[in-house]
C-alpha positions in Angstrom: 28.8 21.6 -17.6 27.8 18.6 -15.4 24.8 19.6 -13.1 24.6 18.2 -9.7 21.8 18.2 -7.6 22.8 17.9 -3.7 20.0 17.2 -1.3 20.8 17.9 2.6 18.8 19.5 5.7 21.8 20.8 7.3 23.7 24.4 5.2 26.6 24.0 6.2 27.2 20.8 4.6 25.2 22.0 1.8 27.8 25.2 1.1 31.1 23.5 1.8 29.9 20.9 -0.9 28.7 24.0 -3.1 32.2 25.5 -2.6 34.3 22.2 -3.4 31.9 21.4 -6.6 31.3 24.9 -8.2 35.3 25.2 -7.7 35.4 21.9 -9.9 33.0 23.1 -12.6 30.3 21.7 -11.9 26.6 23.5 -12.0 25.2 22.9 -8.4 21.5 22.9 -7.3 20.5 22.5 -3.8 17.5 21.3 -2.0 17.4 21.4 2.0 14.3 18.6 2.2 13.6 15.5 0.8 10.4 16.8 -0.6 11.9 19.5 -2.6 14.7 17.5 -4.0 12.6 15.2 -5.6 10.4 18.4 -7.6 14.0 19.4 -8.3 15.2 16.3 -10.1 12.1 16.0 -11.7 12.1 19.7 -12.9 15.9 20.2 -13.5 17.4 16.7 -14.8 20.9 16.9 -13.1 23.4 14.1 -14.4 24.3 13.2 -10.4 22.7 13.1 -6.9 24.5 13.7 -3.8 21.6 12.8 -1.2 22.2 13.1 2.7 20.6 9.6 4.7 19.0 11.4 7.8 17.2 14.3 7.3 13.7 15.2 8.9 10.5 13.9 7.1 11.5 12.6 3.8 14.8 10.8 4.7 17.2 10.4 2.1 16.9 6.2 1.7 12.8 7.3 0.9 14.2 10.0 -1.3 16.3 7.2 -3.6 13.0 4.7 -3.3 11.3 7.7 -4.7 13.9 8.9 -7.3 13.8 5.5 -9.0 10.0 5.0 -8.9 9.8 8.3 -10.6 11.9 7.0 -12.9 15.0 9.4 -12.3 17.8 7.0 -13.7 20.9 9.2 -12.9 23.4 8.0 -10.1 23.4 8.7 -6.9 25.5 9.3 -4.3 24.2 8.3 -0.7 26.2 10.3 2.5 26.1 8.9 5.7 27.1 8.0 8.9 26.1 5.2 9.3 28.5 2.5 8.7 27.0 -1.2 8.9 27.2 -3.1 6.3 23.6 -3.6 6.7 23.2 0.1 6.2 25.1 0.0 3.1 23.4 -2.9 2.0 20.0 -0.9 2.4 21.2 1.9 0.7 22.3 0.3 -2.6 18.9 -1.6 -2.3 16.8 1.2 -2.8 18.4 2.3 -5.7 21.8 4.3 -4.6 25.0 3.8 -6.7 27.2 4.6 -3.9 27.9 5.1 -0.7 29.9 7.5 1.7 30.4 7.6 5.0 30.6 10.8 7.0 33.5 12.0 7.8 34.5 11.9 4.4 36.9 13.5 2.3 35.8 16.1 -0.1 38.2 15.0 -2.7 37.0 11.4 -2.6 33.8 12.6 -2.9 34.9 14.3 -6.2 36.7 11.6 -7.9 33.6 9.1 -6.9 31.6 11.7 -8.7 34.0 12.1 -11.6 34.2 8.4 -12.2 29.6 7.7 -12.1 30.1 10.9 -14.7 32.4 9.2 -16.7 30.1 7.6 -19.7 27.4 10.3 -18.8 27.4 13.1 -22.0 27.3 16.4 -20.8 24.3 18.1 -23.0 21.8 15.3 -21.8 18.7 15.0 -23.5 15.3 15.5 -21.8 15.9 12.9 -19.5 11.7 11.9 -18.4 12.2 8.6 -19.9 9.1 6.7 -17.1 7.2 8.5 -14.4 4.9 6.9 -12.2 2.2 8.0 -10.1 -1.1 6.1 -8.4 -1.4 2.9 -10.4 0.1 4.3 -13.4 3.0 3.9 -15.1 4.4 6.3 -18.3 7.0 5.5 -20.4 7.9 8.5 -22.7 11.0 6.8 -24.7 8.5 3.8 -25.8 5.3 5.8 -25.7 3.6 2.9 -23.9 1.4 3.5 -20.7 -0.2 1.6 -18.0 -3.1 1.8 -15.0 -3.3 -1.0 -13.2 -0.7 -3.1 -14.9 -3.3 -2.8 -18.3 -2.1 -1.1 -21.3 -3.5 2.4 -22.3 -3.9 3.7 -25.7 -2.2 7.7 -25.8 -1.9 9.9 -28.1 1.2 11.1 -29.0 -0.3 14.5 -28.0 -1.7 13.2 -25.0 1.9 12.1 -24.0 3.4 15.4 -24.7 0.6 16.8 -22.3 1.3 14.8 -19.6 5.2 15.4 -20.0 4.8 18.8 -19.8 2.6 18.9 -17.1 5.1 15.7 -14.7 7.4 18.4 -15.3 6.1 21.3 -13.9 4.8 19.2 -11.1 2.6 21.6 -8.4 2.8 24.5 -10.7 0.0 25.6 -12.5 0.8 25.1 -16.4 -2.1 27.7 -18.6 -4.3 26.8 -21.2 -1.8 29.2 -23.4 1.4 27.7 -22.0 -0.1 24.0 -23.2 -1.0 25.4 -26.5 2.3 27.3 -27.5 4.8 23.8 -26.1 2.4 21.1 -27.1 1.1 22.2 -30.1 3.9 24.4 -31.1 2.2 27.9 -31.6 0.9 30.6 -29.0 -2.9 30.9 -30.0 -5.6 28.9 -31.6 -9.5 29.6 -32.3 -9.9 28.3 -29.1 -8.4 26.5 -25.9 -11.0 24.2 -25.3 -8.9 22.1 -27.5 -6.7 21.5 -24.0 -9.8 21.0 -22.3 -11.1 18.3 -24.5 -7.3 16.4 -24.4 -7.1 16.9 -20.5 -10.7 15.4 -20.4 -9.7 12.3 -22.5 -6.7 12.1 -20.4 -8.5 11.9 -17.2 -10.8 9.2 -18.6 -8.0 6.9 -19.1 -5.9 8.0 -16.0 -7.9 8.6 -13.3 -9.9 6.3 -11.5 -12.9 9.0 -11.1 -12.6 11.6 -13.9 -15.3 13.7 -13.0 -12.7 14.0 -9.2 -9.6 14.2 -10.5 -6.7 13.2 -8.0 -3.7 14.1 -10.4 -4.8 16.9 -13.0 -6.5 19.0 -11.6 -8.5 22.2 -13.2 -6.9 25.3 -11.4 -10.0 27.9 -12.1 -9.2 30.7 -14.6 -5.9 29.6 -14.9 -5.4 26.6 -16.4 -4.0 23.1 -14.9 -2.0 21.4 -12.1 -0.4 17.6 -12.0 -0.1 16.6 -8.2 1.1 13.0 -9.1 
């Protein structure tokens, strides 16, 4: 089933597009700010985004900027009601696919959708191909990384870390949780095995380890990425 994620401040737009998807099989996730659509992409991988333009604080033309710096590749759908060409121009800049003005029609809406899902496979594979955050750049498909446009050397490990982590983005991920995805079992002699690879990490991703900006040591617990 093809997941959509639709990003909106106003419910009612956000259930009638619920009711005309879910009633066309797709699996719909909502977010009501710009913010929280973002984590949600990040976290859920849909295959499409149906993003409002206007919408208080993160507006939906800094949502797609943000989207495609993140490296979130999958289409998306830009509503609004504006309808300049400029506007439309702006929108496919930042990295929309589409564009549809309000009024629209729900069925247009659907076949538009149909037709960006058309090459897209249905069971999608982990789809964190390059993040970005600060001056650095991760590609997971090519296992390459950058800080400051110069080449880091990670670990295959290390990249594994970090893609867990970019993916539960603001939640706190345990020593435990690391050890049993990463390494692939639930306990070893000890975890300071993370600690060591989340130091190593800082060193070559921060710009002062010792005050971490992005992975940050959650006391007890185990680790956050704020990136």
């Amino acid at each position: 089933m093809y997941k959509i994620l639709l990003i909106d401040d106003e419910e009612q737009i956000l259930k009638a597009l619920e009711t005309s998807l879910t009633k066309e099989k797709f699996q719909v996730l909502k977010a009501n700010r710009g913010e929280l659509g973002v984590d949600m992409a990040i976290k859920n991988n849909p295959h499409l985004v149906v993003l409002d333009w206007v919408m208080p604080g993160m507006s939906g033309v800094d949502v797609c900027r943000e989207l495609r710096r993140k490296g979130i590749d999958v289409p998306i759908i830009l509503l609004s009601a504006k309808s300049d060409e400029v506007d439309r121009v702006v929108g496919l800049e930042v990295g929309a696919n589409d564009y549809v003005t309000k009024p629209f029609s729900m069925r247009e809406l659907v076949a538009r959708i149909r037709v960006h899902l058309r090459n897209q496979p249905v069971e999608k594979k982990d789809g964190m191909v390059r993040y970005c955050f600060g001056n650095v750049e991760i590609q997971f498909d090519t296992f390459r990384a950058w800080k400051a446009k110069e080449e880091l050397e990670l670990t295959p490990r290390e990249f594994d870390i970090m893609k867990l982590l970019i993916k539960r983005r603001g939640e706190v991920v345990t020593r435990d949780r690391l050890l049993d995805e990463v390494w692939g079992y639930d306990s070893y002699p000890t975890t300071r095995t993370v600690d060591n690879h989340i130091l190593n990490l800082r060193k070559k991703l921060e710009d002062d380890p010792a005050n971490p900006r992005f992975i940050l040591s959650i006391y007890g617990e185990g680790y956050k990425f704020v990136g």
